[in-house]
C-alpha positions as CSV (number, residue, x, y, z in Angstrom):
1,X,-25.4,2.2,17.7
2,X,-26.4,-0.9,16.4
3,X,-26.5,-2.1,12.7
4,X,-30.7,-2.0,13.0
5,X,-30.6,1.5,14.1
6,X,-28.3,2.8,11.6
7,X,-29.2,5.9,10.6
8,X,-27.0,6.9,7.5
9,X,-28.1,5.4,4.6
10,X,-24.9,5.4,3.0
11,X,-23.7,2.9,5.4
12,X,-25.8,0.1,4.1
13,X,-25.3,-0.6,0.5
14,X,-27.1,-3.7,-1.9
15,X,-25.9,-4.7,-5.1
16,X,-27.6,-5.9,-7.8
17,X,-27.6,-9.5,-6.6
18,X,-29.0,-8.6,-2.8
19,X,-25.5,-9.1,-1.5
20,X,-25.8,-6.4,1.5
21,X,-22.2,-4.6,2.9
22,X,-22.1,-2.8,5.5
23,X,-19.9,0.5,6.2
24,X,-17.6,0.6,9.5
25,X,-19.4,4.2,9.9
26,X,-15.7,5.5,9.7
27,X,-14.3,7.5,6.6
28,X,-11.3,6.0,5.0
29,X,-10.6,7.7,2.5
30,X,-7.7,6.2,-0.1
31,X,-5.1,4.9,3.2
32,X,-2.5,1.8,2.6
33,X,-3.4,-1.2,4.5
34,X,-1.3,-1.7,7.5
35,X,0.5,-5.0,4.8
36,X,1.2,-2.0,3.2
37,X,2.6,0.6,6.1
38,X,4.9,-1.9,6.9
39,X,6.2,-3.3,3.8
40,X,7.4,0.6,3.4
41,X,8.8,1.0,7.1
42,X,10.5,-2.1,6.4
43,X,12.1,-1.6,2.8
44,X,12.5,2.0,3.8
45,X,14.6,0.8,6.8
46,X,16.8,-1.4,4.7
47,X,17.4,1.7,2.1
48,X,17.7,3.8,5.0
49,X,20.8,1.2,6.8
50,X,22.1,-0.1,3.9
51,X,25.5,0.8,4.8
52,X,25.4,-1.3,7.8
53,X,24.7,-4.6,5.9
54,X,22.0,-6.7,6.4
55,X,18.5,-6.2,8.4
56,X,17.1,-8.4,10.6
57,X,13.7,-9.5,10.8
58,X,14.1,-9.6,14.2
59,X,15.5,-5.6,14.5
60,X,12.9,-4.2,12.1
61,X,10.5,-6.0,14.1
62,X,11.8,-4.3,17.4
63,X,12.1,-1.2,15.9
64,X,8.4,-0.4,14.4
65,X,7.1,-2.7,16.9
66,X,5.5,-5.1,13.9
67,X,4.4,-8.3,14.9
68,X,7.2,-10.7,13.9
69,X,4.8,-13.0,11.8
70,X,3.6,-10.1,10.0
71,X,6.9,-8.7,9.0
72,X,8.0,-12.1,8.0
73,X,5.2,-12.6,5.4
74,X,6.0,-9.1,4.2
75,X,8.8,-9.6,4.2
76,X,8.9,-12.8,2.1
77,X,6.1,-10.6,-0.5
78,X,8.9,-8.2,-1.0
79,X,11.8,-11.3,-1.5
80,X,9.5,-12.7,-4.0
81,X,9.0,-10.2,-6.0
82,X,12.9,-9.7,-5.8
83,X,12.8,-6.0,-4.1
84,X,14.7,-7.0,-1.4
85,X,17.2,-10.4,-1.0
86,X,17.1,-12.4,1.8
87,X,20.7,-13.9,3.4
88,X,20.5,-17.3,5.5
89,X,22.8,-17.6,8.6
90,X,23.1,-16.4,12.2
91,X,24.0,-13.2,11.0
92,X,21.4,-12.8,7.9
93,X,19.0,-10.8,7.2
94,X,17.8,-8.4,4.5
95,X,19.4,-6.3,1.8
96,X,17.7,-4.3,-1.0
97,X,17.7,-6.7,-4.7
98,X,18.5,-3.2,-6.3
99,X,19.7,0.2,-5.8
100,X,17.0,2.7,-4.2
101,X,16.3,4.8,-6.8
102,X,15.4,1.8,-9.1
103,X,12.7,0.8,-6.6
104,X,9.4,2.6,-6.4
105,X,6.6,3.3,-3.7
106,X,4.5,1.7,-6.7
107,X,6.4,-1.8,-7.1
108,X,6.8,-2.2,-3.3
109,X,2.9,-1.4,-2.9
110,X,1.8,-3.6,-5.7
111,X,4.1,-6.5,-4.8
112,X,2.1,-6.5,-1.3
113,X,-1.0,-5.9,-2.2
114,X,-1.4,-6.6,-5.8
115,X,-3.1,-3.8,-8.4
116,X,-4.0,-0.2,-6.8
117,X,-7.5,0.6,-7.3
118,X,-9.4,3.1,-5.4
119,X,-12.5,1.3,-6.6
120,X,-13.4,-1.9,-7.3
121,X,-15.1,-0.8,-10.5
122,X,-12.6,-0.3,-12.5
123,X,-12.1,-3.4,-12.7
124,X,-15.0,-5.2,-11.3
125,X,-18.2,-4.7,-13.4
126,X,-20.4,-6.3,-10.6
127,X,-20.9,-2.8,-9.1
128,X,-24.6,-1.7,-9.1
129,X,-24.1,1.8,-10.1
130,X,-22.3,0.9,-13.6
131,X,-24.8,1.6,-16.0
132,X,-25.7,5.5,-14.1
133,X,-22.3,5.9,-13.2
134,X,-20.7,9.3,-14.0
135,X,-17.8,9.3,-12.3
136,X,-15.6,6.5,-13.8
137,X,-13.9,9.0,-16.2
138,X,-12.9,11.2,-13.3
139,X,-12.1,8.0,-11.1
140,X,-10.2,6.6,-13.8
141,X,-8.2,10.2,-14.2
142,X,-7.6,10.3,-9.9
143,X,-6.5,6.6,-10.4
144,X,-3.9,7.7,-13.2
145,X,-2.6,10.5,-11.2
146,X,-2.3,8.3,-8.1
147,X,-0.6,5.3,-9.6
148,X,2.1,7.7,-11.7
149,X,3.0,9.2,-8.2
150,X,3.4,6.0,-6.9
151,X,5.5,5.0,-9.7
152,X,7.8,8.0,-10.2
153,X,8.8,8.0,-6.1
154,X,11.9,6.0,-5.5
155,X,12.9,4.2,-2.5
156,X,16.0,6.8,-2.9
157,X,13.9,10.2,-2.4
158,X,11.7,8.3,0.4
159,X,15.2,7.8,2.1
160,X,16.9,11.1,1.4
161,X,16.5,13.9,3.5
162,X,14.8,16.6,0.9
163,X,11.5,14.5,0.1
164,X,10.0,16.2,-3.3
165,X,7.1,18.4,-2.7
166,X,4.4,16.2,-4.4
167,X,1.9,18.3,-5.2
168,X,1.5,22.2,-6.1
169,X,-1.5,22.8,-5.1
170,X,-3.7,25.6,-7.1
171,X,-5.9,28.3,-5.4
């Protein structure tokens, strides 16, 4: 189906200015971007062989199957940021800047792909709907709950066997 003939109106959306976006006509709802998948494969792998020294580019690369330019761009996100330390030489690679439980799914996530929103609007105000909008409170609330998560799970509980159950969920 071509964009002309699309049917769903909630795949073609205007803002205030005439500026016209287009959705994929797939639901994605609230998923990492694939930056973000394999920044936390990678530093996940580091935590998770620590004991065997450095990490290679080249062997995470292997292992997850990553594109080697991509990784090394992550990778070099995640150095900046000081998460992880790179080592120079034939034998260097990767090691974790700090112990795993003082690294969180939150810094790793942020240090790739800068603030987590769900929306824009919370920080954009260029969204058409801002002056009828009744969701932002609740948005805002989701957002909270979302980035505290993200915050609170170490590196450390990623990498240990007995991952937390995150949610109770209420009948």
């Amino acid at each position: 189906m071509g964009r002309a003939a699309c049917q769903n109106p909630t795949e073609k959306v205007a803002d205030r200015n005439g500026r016209v976006y287009w959705g994929s006509g797939q639901t994605k709802m609230l998923r990492f971007t694939k930056r973000a998948d394999y920044g936390l494969m990678a530093i996940h792998y580091i935590a998770a062989h620590e004991q065997l020294g450095v990490a290679s580019a080249k062997r995470i690369a292997e292992e997850f199957g990553i594109p080697p330019e991509l990784l090394a761009k992550i990778l070099q996100r995640l150095a900046k940021q000081r998460l992880i330390a790179s080592q120079n030489g034939p034998k260097g690679g990767y090691v974790l800047a700090r112990r795993p439980r003082e690294i969180t799914v939150g810094q790793v996530i942020r240090a790739l792909e800068g603030p987590i929103s769900i929306v824009s609007c919370l920080e954009d105000s260029d969204c058409p709907q801002i002056e009828r909008c009744n969701l932002r409170r609740p948005v805002q609330k989701i957002q909270a709950a979302i980035s505290q998560m993200l915050d609170t799970m170490s590196l450390a509980e990623l990498v240990g066997e007995d991952v937390p159950e995150l949610l109770a969920i209420k009948s």
